[in-house]
DSSP file (Angstrom, degrees, kcal/mol; ACC not computed):
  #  RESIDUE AA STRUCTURE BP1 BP2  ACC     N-H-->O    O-->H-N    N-H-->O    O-->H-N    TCO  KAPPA ALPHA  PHI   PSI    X-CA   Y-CA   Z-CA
    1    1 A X              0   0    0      0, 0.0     0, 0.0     0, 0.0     0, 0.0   0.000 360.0 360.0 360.0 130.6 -146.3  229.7  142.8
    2    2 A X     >  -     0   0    0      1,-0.1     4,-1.7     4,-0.1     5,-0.1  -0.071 360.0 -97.9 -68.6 167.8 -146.1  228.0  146.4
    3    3 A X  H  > S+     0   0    0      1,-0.2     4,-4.6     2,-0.1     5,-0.2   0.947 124.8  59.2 -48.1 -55.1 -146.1  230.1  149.7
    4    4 A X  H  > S+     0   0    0      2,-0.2     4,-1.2     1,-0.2    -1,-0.2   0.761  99.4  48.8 -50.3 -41.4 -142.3  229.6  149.4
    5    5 A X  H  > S+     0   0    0      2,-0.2     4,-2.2     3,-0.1    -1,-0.2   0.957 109.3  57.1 -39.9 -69.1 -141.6  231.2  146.1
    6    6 A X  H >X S+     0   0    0     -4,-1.7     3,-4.5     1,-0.3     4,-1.1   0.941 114.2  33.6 -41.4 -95.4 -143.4  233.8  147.3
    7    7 A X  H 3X S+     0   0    0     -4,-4.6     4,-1.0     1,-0.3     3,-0.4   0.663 115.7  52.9 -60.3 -11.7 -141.4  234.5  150.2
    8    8 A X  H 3< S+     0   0    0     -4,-1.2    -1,-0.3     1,-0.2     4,-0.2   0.771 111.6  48.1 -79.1 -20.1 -138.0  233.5  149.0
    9    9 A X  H << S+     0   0    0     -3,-4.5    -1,-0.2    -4,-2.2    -2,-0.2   0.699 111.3  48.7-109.6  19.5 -138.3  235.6  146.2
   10   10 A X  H  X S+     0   0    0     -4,-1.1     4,-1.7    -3,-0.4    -1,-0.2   0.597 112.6  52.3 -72.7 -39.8 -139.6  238.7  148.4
   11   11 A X  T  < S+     0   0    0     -4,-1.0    -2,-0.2    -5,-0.5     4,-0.1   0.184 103.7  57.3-104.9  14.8 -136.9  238.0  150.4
   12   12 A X  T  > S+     0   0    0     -4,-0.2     4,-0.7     2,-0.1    -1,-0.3   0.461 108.6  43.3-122.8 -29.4 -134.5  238.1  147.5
   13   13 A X  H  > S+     0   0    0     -3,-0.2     4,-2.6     2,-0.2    -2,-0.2   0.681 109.9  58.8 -80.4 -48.5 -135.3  241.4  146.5
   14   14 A X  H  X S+     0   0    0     -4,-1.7     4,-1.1     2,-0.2    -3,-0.2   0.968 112.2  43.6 -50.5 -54.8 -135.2  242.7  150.5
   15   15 A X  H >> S+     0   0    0      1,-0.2     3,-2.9     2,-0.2     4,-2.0   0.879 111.9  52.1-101.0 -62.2 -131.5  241.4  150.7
   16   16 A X  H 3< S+     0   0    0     -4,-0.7    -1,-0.2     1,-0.3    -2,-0.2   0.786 117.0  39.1 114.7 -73.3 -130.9  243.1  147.2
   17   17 A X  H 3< S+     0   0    0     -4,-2.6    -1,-0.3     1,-0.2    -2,-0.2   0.937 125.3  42.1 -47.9 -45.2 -132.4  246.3  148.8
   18   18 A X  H << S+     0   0    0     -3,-2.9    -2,-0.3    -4,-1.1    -3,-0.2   0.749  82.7  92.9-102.7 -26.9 -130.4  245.5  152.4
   19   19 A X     <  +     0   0    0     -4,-2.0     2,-0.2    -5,-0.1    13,-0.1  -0.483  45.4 141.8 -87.4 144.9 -126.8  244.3  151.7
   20   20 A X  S >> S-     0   0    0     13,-0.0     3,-4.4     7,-0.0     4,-1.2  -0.893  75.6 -72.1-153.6 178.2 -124.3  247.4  151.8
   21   21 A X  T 34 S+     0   0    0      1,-0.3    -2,-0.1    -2,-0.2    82,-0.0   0.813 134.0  70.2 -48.8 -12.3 -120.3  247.6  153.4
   22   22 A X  T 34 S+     0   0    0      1,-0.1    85,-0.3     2,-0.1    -1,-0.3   0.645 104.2  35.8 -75.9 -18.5 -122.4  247.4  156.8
   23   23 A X  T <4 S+     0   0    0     -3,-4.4     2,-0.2     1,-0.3    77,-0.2   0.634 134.4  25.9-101.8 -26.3 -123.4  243.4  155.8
   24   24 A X    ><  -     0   0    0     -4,-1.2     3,-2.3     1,-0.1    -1,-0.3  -0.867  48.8-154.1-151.3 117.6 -119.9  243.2  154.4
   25   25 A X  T 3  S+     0   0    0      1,-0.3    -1,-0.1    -2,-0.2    10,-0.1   0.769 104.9  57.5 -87.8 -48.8 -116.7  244.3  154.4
   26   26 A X  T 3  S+     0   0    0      8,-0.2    -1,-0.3     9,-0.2     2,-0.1  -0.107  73.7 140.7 -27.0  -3.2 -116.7  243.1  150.7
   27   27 A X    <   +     0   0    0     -3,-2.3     2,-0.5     8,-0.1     5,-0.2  -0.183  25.5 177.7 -71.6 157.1 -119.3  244.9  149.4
   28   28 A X        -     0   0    0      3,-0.2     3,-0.2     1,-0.1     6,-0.2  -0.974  33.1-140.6-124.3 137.9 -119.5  246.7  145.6
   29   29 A X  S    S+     0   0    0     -2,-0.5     3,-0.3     1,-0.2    -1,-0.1   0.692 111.1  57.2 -64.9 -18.2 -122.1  248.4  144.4
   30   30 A X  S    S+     0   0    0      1,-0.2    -1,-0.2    -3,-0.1     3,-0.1   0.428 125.1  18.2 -96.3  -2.0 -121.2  246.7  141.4
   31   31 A X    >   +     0   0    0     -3,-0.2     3,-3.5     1,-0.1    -3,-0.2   0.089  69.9 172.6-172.7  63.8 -121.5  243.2  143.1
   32   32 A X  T 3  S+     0   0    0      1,-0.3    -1,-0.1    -3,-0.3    -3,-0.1   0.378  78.1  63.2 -21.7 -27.9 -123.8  243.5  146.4
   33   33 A X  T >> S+     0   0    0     -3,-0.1     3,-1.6    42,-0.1     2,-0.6   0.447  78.7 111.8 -98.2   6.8 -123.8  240.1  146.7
   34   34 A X  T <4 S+     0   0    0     -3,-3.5    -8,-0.2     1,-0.3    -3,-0.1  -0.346  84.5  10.4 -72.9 129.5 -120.4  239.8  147.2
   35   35 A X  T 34 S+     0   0    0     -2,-0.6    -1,-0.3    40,-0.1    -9,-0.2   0.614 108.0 102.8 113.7  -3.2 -118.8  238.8  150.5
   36   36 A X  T X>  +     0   0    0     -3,-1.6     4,-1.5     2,-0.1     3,-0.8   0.511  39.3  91.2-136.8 -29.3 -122.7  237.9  151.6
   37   37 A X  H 3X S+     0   0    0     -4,-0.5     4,-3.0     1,-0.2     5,-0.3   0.930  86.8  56.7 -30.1 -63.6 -123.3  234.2  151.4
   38   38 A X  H 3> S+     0   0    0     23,-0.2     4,-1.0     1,-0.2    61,-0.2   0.838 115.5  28.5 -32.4 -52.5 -122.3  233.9  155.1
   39   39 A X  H <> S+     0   0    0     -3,-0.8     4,-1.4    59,-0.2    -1,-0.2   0.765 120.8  60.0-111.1 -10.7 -124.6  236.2  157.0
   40   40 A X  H  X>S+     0   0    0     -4,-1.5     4,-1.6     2,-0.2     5,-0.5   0.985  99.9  51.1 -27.7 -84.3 -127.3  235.6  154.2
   41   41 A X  H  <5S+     0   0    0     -4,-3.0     4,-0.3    -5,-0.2    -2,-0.1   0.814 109.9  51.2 -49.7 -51.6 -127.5  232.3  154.7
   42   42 A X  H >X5S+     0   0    0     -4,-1.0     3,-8.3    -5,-0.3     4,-1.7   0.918 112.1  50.1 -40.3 -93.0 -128.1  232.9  158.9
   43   43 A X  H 3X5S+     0   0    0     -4,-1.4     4,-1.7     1,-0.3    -2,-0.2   0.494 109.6  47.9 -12.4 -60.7 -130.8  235.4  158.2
   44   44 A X  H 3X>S+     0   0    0     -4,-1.6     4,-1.4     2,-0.3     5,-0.7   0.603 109.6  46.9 -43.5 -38.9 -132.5  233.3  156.0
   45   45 A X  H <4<S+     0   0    0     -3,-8.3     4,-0.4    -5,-0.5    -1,-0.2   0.848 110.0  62.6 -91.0 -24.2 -132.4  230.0  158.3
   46   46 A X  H  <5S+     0   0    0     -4,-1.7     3,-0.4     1,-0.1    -2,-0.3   0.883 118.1  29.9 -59.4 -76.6 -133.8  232.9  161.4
   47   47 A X  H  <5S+     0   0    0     -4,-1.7    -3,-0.2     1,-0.3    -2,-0.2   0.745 139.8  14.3-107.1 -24.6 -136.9  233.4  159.2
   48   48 A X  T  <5S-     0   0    0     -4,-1.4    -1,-0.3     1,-0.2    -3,-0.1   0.611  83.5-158.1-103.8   1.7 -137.6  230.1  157.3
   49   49 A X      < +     0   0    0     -5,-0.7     2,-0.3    -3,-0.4    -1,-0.2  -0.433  42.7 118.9  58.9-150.0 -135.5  227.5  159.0
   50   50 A X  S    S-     0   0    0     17,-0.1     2,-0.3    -5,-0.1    17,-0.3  -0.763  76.1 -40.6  56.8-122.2 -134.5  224.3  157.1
   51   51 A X  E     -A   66   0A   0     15,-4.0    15,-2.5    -2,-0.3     2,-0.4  -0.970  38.8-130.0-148.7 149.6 -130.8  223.9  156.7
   52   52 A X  E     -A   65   0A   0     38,-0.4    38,-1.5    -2,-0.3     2,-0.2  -0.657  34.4-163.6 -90.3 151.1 -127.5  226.1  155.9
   53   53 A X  E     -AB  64  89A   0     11,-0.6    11,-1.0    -2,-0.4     2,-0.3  -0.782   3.1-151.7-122.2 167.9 -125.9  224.2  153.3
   54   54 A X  E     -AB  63  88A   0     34,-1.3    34,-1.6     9,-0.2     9,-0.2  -0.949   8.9-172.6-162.0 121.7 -121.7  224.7  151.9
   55   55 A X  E     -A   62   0A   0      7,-2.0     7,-3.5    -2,-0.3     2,-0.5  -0.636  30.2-113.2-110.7 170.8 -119.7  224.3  148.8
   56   56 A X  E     +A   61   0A   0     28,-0.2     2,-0.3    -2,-0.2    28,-0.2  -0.905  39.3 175.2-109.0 120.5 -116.1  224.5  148.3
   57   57 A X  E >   -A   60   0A   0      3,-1.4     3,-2.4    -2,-0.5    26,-0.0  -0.881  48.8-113.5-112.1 156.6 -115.1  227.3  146.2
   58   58 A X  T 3  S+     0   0    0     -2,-0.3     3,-0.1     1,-0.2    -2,-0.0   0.726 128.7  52.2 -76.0   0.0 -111.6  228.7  145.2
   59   59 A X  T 3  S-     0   0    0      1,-0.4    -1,-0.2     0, 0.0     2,-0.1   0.177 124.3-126.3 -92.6  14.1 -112.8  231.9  147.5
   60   60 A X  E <   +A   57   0A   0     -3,-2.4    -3,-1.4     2,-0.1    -1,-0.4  -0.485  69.3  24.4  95.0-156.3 -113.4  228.9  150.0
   61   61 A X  E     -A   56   0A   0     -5,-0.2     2,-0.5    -2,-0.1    -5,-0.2  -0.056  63.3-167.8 -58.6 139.8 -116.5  228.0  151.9
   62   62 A X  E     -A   55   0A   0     -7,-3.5    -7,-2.0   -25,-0.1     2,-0.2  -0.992  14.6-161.2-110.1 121.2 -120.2  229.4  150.0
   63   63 A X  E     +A   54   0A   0     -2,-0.5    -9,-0.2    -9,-0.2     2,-0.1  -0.669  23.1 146.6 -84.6 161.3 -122.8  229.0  152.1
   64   64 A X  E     -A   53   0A   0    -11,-1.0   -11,-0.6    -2,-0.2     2,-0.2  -0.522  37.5 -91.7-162.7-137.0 -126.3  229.0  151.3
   65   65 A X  E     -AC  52  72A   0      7,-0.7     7,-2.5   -13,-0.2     2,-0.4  -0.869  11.0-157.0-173.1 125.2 -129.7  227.4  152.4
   66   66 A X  E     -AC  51  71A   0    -15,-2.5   -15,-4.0     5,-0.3     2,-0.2  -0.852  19.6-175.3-102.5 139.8 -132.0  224.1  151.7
   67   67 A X  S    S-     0   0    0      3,-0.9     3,-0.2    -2,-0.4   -17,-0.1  -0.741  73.4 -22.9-136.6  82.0 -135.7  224.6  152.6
   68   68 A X  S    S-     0   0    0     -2,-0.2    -1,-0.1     1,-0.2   -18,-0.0   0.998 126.1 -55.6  70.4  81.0 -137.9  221.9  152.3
   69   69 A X  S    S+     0   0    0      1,-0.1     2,-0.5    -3,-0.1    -1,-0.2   0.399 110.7 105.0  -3.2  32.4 -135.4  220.3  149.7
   70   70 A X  S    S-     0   0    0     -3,-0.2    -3,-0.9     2,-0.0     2,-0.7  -0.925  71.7-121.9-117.5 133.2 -135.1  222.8  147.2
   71   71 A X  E     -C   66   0A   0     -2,-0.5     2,-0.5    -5,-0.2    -5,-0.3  -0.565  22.3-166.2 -78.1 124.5 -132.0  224.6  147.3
   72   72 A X  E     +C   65   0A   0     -7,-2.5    -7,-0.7    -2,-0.7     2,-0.7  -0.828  12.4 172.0 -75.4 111.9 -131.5  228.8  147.8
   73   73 A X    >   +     0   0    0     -2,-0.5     3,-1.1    -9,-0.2    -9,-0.1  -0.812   3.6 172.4-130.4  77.7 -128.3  230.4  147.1
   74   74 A X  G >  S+     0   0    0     -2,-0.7     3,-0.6     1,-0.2     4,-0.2   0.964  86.2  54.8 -55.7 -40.8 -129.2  234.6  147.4
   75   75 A X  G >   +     0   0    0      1,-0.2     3,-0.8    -3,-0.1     4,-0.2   0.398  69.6 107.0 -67.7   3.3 -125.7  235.2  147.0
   76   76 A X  G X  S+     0   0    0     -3,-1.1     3,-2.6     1,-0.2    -1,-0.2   0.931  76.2  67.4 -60.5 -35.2 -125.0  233.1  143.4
   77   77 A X  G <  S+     0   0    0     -3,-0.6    -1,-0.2     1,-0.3    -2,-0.1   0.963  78.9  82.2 -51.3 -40.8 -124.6  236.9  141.6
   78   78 A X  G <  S+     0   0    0     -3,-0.8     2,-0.4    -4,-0.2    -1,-0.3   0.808  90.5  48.3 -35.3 -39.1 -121.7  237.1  143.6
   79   79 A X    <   -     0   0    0     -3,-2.6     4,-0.0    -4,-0.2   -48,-0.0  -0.927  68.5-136.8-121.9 154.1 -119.6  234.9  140.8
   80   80 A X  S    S+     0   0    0     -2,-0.4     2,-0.2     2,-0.0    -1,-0.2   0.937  92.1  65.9 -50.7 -49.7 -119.1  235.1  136.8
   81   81 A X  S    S-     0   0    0     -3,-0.1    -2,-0.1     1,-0.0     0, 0.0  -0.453  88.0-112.5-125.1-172.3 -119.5  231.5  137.0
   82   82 A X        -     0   0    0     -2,-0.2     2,-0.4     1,-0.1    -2,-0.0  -0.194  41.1-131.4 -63.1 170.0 -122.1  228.7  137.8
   83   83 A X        -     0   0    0    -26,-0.0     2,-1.0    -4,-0.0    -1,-0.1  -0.963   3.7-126.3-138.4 146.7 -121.3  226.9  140.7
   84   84 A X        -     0   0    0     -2,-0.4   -28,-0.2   -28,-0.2    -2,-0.0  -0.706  28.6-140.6-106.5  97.0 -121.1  223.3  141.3
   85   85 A X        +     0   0    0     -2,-1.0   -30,-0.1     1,-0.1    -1,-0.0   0.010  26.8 171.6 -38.9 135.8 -123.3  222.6  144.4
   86   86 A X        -     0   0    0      2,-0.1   -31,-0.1     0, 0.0    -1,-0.1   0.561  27.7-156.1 -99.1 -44.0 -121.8  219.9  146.9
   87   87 A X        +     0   0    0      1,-0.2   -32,-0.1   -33,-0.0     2,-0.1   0.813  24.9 166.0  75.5  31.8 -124.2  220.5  149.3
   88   88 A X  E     -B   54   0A   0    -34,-1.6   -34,-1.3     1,-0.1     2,-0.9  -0.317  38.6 -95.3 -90.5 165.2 -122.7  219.5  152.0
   89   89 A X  E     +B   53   0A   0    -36,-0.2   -36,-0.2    -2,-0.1     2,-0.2  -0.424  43.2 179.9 -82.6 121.2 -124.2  220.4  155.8
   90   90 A X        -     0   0    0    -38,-1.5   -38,-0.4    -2,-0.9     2,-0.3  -0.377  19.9-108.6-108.2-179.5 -123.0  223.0  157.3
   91   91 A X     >  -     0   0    0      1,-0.2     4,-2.3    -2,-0.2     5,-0.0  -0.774  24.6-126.7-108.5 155.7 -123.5  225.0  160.8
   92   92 A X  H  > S+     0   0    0     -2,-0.3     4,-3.2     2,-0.2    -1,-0.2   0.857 118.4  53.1 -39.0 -57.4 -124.9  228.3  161.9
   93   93 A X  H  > S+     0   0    0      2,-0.2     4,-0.9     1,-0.2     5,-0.3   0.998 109.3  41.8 -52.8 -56.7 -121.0  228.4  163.5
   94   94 A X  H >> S+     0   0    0      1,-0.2     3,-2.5     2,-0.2     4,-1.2   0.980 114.2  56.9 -63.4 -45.8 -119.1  227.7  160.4
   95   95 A X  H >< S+     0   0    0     -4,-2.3     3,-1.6     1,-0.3     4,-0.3   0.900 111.6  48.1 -23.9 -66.7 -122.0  230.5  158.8
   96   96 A X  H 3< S+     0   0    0     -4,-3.2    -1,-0.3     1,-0.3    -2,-0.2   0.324  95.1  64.6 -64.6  -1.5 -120.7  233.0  161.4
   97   97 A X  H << S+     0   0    0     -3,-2.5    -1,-0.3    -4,-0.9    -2,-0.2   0.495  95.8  58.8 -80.0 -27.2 -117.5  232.6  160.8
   98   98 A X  S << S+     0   0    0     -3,-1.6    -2,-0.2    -4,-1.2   -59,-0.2   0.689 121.7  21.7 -75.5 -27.9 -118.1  234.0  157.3
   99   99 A X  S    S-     0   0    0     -4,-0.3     2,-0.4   -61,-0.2     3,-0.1  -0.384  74.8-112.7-127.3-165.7 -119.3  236.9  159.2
  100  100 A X    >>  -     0   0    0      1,-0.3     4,-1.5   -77,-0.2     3,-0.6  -0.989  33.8-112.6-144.6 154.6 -119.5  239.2  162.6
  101  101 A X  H >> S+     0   0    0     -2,-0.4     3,-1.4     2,-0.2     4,-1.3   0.932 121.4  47.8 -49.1 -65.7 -122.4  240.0  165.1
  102  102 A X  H 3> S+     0   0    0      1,-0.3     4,-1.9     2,-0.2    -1,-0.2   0.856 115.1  47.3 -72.0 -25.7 -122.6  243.7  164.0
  103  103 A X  H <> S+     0   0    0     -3,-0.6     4,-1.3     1,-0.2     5,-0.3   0.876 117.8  43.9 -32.9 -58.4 -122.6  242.3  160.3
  104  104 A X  H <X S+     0   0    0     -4,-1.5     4,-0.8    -3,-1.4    -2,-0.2   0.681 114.6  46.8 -81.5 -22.9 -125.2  239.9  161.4
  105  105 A X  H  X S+     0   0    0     -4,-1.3     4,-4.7    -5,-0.2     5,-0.4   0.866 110.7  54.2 -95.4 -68.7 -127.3  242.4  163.5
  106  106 A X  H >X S+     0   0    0     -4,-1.9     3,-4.3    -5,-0.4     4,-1.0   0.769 115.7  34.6 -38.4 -95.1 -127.3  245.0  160.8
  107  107 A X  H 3X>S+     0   0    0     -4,-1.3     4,-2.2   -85,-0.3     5,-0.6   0.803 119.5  51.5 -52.4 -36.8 -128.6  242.9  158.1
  108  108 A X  H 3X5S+     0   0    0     -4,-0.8     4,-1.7    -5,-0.3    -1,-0.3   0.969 112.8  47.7 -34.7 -54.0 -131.0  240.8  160.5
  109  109 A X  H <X5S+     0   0    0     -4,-4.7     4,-3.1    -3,-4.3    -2,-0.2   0.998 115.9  43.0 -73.9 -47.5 -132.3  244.1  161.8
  110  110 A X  H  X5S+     0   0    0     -4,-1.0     4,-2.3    -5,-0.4     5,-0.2   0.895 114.5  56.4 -36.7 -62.8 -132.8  245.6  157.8
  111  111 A X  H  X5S+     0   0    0     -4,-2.2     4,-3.7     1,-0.2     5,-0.3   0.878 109.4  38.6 -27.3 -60.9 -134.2  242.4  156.9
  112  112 A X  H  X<S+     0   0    0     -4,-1.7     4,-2.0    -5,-0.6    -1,-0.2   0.917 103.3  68.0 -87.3 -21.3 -136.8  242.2  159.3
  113  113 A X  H  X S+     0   0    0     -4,-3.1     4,-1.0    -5,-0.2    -2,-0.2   0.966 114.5  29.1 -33.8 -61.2 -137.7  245.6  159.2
  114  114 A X  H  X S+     0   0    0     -4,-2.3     4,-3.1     2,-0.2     5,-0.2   0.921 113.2  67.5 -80.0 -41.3 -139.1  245.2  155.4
  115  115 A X  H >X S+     0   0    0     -4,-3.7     4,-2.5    -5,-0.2     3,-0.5   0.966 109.6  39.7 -44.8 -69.9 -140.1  241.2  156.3
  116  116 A X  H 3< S+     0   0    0     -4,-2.0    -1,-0.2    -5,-0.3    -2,-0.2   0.549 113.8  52.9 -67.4  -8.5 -142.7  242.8  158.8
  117  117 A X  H >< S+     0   0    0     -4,-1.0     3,-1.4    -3,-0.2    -1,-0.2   0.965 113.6  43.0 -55.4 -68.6 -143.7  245.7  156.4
  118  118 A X  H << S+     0   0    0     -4,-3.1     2,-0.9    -3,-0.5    -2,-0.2   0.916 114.3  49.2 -85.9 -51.1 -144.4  243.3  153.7
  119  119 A X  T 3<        0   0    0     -4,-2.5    -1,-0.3    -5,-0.2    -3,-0.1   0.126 360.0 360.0 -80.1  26.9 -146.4  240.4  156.0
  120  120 A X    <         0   0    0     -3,-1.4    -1,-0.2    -2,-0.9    -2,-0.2   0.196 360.0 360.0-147.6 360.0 -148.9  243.1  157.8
């Protein structure tokens, strides 16, 4: 398993742990990821960079995140069904639009809380 694995799928369990109505207005306990693509996708490009990526859904823009060309979607539990990547490039603005600075601040700060636990 690559370095990347490793951390995406640390960091897939951390957002699991971290998103709550405080990441999203849209949150369930019954579906955590919902409403989360958006400020997900930020977080995720703060700690590994590469590129937010965006499909067209019938709930509208999905964001997600390419990292040394393989694609990451933490938020895909969010729908019953598969989704059909476009992959098109998308911005940190249109990301944030999906979201709000205390949205983004909350889960940023949770995130990195447990990111610097786990790398020390």
């Amino acid at each position: 398993m690559s370095v990347l694995q490793i951390q995406t799928e640390r960091l897939k369990t951390m957002f699991f742990q971290s998103w709550s109505i405080q990441s999203s207005s849209l949150w369930t306990p019954e579906n955590p990821a919902k409403g989360q693509c958006g400020v997900t996708s930020l977080v995720v490009h703060d700690l590994l960079g590469g590129e937010i990526r965006k499909t067209m859904l019938k709930e509208g823009w999905h964001f997600y995140n390419l990292i040394d060309g393989q694609r990451f979607d933490f938020t895909e539990s969010q729908f019953a069904a598969p989704i059909t990547y476009m992959d098109l490039p998308a911005t940190r603005e249109e990301a944030f639009a999906d979201t709000n600075a205390q949205q983004y601040t909350f889960l940023k700060k949770r995130i990195l809380d447990q990111w610097c636990d786990a790398n020390h």
